[in-house]
C-alpha positions in Angstrom: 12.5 27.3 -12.2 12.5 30.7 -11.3 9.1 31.4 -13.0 7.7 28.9 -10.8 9.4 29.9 -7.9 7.8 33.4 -8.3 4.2 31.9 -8.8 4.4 30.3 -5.8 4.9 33.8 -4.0 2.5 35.4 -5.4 -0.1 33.1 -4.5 1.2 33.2 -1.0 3.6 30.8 -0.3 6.7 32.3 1.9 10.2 31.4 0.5 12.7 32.6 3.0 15.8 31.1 0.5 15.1 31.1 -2.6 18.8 30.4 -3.4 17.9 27.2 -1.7 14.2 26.4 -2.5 15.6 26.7 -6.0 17.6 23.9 -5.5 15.0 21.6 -4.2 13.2 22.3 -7.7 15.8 21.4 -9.4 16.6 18.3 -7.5 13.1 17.2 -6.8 11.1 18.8 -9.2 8.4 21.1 -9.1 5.3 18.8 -9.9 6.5 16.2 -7.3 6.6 18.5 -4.7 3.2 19.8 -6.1 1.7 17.2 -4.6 2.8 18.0 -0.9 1.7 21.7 -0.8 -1.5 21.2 -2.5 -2.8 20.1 1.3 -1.8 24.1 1.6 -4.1 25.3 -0.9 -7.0 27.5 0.6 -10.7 26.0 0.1 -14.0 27.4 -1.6 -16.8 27.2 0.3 -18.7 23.6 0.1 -20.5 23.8 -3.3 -22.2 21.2 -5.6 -20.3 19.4 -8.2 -21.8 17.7 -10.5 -20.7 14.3 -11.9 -21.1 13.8 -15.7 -21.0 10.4 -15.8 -23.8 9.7 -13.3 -27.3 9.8 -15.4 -29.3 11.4 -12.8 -27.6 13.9 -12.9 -26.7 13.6 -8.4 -24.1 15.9 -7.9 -21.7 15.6 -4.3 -21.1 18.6 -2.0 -17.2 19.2 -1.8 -14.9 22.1 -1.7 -12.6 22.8 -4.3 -9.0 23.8 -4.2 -8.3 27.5 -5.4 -4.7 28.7 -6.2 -3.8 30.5 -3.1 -2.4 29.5 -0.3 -3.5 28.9 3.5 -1.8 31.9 5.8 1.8 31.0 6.9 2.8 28.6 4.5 6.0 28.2 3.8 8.5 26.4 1.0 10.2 24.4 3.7 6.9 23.1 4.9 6.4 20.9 1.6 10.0 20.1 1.6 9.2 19.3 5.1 6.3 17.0 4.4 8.0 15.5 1.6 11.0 14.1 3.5 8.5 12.8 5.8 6.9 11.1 3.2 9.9 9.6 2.0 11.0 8.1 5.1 8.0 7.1 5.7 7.6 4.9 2.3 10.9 3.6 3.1 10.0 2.2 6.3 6.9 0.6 4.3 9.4 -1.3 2.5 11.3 -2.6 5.2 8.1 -4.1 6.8 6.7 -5.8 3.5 10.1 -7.3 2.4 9.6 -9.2 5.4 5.9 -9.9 5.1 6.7 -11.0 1.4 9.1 -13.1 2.5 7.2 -14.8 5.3 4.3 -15.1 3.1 5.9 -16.8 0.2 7.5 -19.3 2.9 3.6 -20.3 4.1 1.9 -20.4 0.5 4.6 -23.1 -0.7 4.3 -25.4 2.4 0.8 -24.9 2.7 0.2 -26.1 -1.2 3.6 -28.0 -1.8 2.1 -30.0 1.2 -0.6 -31.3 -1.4 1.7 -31.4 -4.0 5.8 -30.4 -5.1 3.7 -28.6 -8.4 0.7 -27.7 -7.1 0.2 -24.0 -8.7 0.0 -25.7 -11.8 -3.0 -27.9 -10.5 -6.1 -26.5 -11.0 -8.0 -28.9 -8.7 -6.0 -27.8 -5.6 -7.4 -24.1 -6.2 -11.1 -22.4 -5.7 -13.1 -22.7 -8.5 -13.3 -19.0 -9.4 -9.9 -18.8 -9.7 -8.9 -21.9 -11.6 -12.6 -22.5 -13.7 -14.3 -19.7 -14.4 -13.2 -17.8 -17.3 -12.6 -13.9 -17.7 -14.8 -12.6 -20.1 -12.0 -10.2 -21.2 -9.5 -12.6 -22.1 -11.0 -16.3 -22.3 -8.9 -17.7 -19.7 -9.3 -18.5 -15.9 -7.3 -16.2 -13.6 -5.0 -19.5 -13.3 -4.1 -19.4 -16.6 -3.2 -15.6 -16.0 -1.4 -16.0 -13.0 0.7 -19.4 -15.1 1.4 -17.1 -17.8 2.7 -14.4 -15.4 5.0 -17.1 -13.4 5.9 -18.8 -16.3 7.5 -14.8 -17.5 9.2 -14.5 -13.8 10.8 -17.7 -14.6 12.1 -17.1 -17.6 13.7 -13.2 -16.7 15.1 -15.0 -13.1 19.4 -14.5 -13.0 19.1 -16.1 -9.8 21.8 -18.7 -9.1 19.1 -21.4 -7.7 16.8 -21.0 -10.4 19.9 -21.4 -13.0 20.7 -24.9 -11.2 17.4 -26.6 -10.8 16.6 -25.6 -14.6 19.9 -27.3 -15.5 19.6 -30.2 -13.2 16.2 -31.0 -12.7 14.5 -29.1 -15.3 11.2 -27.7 -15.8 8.2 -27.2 -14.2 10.2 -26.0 -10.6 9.1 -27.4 -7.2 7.0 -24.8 -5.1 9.6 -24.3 -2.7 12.3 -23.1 -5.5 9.3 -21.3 -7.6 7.9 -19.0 -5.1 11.4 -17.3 -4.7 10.6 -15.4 -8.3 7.1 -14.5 -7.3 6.7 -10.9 -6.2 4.2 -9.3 -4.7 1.6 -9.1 -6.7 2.1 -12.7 -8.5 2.0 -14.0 -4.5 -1.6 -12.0 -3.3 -3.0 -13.6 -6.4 -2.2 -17.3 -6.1 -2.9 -16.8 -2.4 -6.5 -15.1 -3.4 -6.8 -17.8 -5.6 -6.6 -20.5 -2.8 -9.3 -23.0 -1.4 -10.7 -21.6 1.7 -9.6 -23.9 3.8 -5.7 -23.6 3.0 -6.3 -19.6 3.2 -8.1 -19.8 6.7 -4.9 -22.1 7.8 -2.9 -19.1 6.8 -4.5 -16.7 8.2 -5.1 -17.8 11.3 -1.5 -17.8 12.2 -1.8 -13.9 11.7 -4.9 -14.0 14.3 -7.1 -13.4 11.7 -10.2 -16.0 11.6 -11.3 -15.7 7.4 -8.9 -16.1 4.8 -10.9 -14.3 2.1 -10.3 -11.2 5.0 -6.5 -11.7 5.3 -6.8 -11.9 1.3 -8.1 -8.5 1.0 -5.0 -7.3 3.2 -2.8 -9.1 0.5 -4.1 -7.0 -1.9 -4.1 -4.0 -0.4 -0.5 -4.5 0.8 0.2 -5.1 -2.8 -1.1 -1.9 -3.5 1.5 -0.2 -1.2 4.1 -1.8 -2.3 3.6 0.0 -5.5 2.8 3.4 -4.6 6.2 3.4 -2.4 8.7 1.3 -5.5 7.0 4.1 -7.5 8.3 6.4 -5.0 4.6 8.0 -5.1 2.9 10.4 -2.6 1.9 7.9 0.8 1.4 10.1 3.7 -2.1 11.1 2.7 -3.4 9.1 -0.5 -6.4 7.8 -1.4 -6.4 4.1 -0.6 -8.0 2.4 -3.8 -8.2 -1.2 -3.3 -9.3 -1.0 0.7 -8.9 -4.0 2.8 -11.6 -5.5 4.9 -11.6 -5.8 8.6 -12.5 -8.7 11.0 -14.7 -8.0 13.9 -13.5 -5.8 16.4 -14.6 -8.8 18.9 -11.6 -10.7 17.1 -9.0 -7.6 16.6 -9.8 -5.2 19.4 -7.9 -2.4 17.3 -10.1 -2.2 14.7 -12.4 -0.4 16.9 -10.6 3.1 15.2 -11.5 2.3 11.7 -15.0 1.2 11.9 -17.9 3.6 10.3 -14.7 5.9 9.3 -14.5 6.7 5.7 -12.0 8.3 6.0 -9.1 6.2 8.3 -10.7 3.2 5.6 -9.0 5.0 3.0 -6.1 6.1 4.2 -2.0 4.5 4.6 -2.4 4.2 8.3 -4.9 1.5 8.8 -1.9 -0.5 6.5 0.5 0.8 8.4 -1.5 -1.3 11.4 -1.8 -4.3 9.3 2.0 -4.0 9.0 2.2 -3.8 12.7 -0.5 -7.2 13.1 1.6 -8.9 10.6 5.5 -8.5 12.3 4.5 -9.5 15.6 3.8 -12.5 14.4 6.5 -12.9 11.7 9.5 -11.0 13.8 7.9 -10.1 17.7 11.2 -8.4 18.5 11.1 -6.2 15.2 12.5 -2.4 16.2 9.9 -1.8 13.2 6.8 -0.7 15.5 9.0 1.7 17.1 11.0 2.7 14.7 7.7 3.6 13.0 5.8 5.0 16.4 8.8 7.5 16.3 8.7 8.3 13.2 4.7 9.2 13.3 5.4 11.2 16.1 7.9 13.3 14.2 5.2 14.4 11.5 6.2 18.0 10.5 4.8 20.7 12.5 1.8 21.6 9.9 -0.6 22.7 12.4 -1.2 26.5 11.3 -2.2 24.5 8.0 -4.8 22.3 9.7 -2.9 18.6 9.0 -1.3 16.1 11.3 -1.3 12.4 11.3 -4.9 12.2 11.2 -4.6 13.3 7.8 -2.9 9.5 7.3 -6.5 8.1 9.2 -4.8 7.6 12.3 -7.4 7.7 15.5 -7.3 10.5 18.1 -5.9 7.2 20.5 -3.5 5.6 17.9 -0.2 5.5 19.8 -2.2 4.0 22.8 -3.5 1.2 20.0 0.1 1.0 18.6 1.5 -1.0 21.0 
């Protein structure tokens, strides 16, 4: 720890207690925090960098990280970031517990309207999902998703699913079965939906296509398991990317539009989070409790970072609301 304590001086990082910055190595590790003051690492100047797996040989102008570090940067201002970052995740959590929740409530009326076992019709689902085979395996993404729930099933402790096996047996209604589902298991069997019972859906979130408000499932999803994998958020490359409706429809899409960057970034999920609890909960302290907590983003300015970093717009607290 100490060895890596003194690299970090002598490539310019300020420790002003090392008695104590020691500790935070040993509690939190030095490649975890690695990832918060790499945003401190000076830049090259824009070069070329070629891409060996694209034939033509196109390489993309970038700069690259070198090993020292930006003037004024200090130990505490990782540590700084990273408890940002944690609270942040955290807060995450709190808002897609109740999005699952809510969700998982809507997908087994909606289908166990049609029928008490419809995820285990293929008829009441869109052909791609419940026809078409994967080339990979041989099976439709049904199947998958069967074989998935069937293992959810089977590892539940839960109380309700203990009595219903016992009493009624199996295959479990849809109201009982979607209380194993997690997230993932739930985006997919909502993805895998007939347009029509996923335009139903979404429309009660004010959002007009349900293939749309399926992409936000997914991307949701995603989140979800950067923050249970208690993985860097505040600034992370957003992978699976969520598409928008029309600013026409959601006025406060107007920030993300044309914007690489805020398209790949936690805070346009952050605002999905927001569209999604003021329907589910209106009164939610959760906006707030969030607005405040953006606001309090570590004081990182002599390093050039701030919440737009996250892909918030120059306006969002104005948006926010």
């Amino acid at each position: 720890m100490e060895q890596q304590l003194e690299k970090l001086r002598s490539r310019g990082m300020h420790v002003s207690d090392p008695a104590k910055a020691l500790t935070y190595l040993h509690r939190i590790g030095y490649y975890r925090l690695s990832g918060y003051w790499f945003a401190f690492r000076e830049r090259s100047m824009p070069c070329c960098v070629w891409d060996p797996r694209n034939d033509r040989r196109q390489g993309k102008v970038e700069t690259l990280a070198l090993d020292g570090f930006k003037p004024g940067t200090t130990f505490q201002n990782a540590v700084d970031l990273y408890v940002f970052d944690k609270e942040l995740r955290l807060l995450v959590l709190d808002a897609l517990e109740r999005v699952e929740i809510a969700l998982r409530v809507d997908v087994s009326h909606m289908l166990g309207q049609l029928d008490a076992f419809a995820y285990l019709r293929p008829a009441l689902f869109h052909h791609t999902f419940s026809q078409e085979l994967n080339r990979d395996t041989g099976v439709t993404r049904h199947h998958e998703w069967l074989t998935k729930h069937a293992q959810l099933i089977q590892r539940s402790k839960e109380e309700f699913v203990t009595h219903n096996r016992a009493k009624y047996g199996l295959p479990l209604a849809m109201w009982v079965a979607c209380e194993v589902w997690d997230f993932g298991t739930l985006s997919t069997l909502f993805g895998g939906m007939r347009e029509a019972e996923q335009d139903a859906i979404a429309a009660k979130y004010g959002v007009r296509n349900g293939r749309v408000f399926a992409t936000w499932l997914r991307s949701l999803n995603y989140l979800r398991n950067v923050c249970a994998h208690h993985s860097r958020l505040w600034n992370r490359n957003i992978v699976d990317q969520p598409r928008l409706p029309s600013e026409a429809e959601m006025p406060w899409v107007a920030g993300f539009e044309g914007n690489p960057h805020a398209l790949a970034r936690c805070f346009l999920l952050l605002r999905i989070l927001r569209q999604l609890l003021g329907v589910i909960n209106p009164t939610s302290s959760w906006p707030d409790r969030m607005r405040e907590h953006l606001a309090s983003f570590p004081e990182l300015g002599h390093l050039g970072l701030n919440v737009a970093g996250m892909g918030a717009p120059m306006d969002w607290p104005a948006t926010w609301a």
